[in-house]
C-alpha positions as CSV (number, residue, x, y, z in Angstrom):
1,X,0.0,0.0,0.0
2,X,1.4,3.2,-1.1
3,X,1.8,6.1,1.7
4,X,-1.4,8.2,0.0
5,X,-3.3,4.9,-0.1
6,X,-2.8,5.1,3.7
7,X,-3.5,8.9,4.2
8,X,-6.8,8.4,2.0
9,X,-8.1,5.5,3.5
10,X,-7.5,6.8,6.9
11,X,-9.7,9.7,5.6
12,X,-12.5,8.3,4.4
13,X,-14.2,9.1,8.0
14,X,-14.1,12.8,6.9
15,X,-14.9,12.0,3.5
16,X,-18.1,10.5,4.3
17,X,-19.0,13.3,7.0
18,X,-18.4,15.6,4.4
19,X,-20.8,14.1,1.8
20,X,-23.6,14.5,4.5
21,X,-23.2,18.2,4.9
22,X,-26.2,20.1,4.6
23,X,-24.1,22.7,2.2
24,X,-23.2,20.0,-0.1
25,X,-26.5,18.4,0.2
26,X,-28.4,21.6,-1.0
27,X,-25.9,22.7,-3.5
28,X,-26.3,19.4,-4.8
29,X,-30.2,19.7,-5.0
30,X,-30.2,23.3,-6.7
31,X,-31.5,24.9,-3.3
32,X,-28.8,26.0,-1.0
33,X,-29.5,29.6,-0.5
34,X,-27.6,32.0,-2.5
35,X,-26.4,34.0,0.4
36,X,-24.8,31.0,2.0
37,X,-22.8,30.2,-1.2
38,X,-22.0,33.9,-2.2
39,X,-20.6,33.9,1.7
40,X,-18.5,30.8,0.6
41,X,-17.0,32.6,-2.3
42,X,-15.8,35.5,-0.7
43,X,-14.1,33.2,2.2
44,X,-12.8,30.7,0.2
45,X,-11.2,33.3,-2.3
46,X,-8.4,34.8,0.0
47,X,-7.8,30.8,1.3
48,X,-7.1,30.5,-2.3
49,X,-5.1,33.3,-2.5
50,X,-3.0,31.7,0.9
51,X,-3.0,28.5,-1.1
52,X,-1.1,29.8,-4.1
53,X,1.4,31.4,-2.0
54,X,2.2,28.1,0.1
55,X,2.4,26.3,-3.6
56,X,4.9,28.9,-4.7
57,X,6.8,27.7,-1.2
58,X,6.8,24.4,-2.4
59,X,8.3,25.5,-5.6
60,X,11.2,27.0,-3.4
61,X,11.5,23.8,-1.6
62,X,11.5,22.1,-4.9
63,X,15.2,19.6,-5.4
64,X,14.5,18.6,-8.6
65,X,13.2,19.8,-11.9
66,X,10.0,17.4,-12.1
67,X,9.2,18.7,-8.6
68,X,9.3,22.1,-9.6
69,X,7.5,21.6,-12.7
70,X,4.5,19.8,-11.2
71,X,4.5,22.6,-8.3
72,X,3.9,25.2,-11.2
73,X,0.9,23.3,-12.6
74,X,-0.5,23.1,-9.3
75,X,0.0,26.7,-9.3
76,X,-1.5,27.4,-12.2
77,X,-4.4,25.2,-11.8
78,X,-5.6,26.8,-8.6
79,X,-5.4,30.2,-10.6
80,X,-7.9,28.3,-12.8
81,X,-9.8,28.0,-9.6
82,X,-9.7,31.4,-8.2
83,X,-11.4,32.5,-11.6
84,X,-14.2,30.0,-11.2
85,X,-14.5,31.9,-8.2
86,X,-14.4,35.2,-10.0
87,X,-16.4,34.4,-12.3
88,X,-19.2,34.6,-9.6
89,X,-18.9,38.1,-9.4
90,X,-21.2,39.0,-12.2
91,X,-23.4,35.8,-12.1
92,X,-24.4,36.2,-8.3
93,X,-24.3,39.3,-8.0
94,X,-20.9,39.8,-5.9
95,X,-19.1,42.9,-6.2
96,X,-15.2,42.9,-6.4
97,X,-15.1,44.5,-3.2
98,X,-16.7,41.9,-1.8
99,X,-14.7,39.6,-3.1
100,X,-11.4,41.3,-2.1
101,X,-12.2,42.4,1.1
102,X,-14.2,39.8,3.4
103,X,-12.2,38.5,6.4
104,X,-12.8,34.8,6.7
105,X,-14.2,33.8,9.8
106,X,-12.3,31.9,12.9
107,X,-12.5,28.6,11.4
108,X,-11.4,29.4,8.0
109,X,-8.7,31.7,9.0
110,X,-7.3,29.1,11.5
111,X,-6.9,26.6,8.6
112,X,-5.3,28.7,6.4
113,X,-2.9,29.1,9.5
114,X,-1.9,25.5,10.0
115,X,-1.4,25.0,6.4
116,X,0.5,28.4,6.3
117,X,2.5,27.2,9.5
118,X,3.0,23.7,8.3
119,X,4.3,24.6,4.7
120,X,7.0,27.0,6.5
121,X,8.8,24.5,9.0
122,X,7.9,21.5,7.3
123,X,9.1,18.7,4.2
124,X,8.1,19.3,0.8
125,X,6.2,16.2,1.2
126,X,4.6,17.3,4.3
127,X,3.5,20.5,2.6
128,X,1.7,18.6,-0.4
129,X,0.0,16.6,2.5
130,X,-1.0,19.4,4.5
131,X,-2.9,20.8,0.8
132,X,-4.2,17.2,-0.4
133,X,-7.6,17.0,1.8
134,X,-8.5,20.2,-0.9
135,X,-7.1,19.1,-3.9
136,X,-7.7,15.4,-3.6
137,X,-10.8,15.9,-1.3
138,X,-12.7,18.6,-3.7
139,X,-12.6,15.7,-6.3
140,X,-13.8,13.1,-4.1
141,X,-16.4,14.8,-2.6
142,X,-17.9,16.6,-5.8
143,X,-17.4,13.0,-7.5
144,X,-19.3,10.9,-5.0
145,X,-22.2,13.1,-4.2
146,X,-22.7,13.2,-8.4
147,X,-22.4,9.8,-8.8
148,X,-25.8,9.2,-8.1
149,X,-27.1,12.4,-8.4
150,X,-26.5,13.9,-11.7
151,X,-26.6,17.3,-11.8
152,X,-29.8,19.2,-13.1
153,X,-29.4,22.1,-15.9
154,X,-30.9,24.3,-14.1
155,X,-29.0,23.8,-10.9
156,X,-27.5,27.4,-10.4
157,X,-24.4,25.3,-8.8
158,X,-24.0,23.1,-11.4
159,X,-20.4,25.3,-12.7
160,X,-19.3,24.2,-9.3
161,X,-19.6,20.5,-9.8
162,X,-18.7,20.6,-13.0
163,X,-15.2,22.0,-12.4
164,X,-14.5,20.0,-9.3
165,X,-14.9,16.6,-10.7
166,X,-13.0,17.6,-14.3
167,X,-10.6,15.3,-15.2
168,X,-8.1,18.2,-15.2
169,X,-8.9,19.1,-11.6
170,X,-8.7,15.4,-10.4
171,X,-5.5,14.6,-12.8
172,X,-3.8,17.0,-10.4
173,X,-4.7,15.6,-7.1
174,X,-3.5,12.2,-8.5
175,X,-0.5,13.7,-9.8
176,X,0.3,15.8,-6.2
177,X,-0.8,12.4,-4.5
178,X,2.1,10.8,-6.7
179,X,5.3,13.1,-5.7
180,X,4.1,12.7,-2.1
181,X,4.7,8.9,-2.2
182,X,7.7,9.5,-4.3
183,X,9.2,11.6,-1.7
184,X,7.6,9.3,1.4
185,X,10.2,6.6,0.7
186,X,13.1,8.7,1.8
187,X,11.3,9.8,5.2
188,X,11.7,8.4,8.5
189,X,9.1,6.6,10.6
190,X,8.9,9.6,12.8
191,X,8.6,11.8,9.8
192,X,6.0,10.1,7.9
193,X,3.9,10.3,11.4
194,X,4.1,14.0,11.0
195,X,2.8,14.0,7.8
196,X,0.2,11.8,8.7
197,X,-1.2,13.9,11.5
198,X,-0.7,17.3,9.4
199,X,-2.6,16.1,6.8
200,X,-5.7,14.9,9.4
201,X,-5.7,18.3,10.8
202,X,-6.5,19.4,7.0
203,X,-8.8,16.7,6.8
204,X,-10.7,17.8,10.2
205,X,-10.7,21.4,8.6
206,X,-12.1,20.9,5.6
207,X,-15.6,19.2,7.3
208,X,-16.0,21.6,9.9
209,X,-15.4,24.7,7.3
210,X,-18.7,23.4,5.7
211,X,-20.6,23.9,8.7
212,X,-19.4,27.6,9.5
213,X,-20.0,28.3,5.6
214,X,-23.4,27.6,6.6
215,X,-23.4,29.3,9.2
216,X,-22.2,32.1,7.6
217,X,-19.3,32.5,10.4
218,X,-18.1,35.9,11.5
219,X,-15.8,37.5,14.2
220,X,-17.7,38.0,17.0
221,X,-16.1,41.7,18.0
């Protein structure tokens, strides 16, 4: 069993708490509210924005040329990303400002911190983990709730699933997935343990951020 193998399997508890989210649910069914999503938008656009800088970190920490180069697609695919985000702006009615200037609320703004954090002090390897539960996990969310559920017309999400279960977008996570276990053959015992529990943290993250999207989650000062 390769090293991913392991990290996936391990989070298929999220995975499956995830699926069940009442966010996902509605978006799904063409009836979350539009306020709730255009929330998620403007929250998940500056994590993007955190996410490309930590990718260009991992270019840095890059050893070899077919690291770097697949840390530059990477890069440039989650630019394709922030302008399926931006390209909201018109459609729902969300003004640049809005866009540019919401704070994202305690939970989203601690998980931007630990993958921040974790992509400074740690491993190349440990950095890709820390970012797989959103590249890998998008896909396997977006695919599995689809699966049965084929996506109506009309469904004013539908751009969303459509993106996220691409073969473009999931050729990447496979392709991230990949240089991790590459790289997991030349870490230690200890070090692989790190990984592991970095990359559960991201996976404990990403569930709970559907519920204060919901929510739509704010400071409370």
């Amino acid at each position: 069993m390769s090293f991913t193998n392991k990290l996936t399997k391990l989070a298929e508890k999220y995975i499956q708490a995830e699926i069940k989210k009442p966010f996902l649910i509605e978006m799904l069914n063409g009836n979350l509210p539009m306020d709730k999503f255009k929330y998620y938008i403007k929250v998940d656009y500056p994590y993007l924005f955190d996410f490309s800088q930590i990718l260009a970190l991992g270019i840095y920490k890059s050893d070899d040329l077919e690291s770097m180069k697949l840390l530059v697609r990477l890069l440039e695919g989650n630019m394709k990303e922030m302008g399926l985000h931006e390209s909201y702006v018109k459609k729902f009615d969300i003004s640049p400002e809005e866009l540019n200037k919401q704070k994202m609320g305690p939970v989203k703004y601690s998980y931007t911190r630990h993958e921040l954090a974790t992509g400074q002090r740690g491993l190349l390897g440990e950095l890709l983990a820390t970012l797989m539960p959103c590249m890998w996990g998008y896909a396997e969310i977006a695919r599995r709730l689809v699966k049965d559920h084929p996506i109506k017309l009309d469904n004013p999400y539908k751009d969303w699933f459509d993106f996220y279960t691409s073969e473009e977008y999931e050729k990447e996570g496979i392709e991230c997935m990949e240089l991790i276990d590459r790289m997991a053959l030349a870490y230690s015992d200890v070090q692989l343990k790190q990984i592991e529990e970095s990359f559960l943290k991201s996976c404990y993250f990403e569930v709970v951020c559907w519920d204060a999207y919901y929510a739509k989650e704010e400071w409370d000062t």
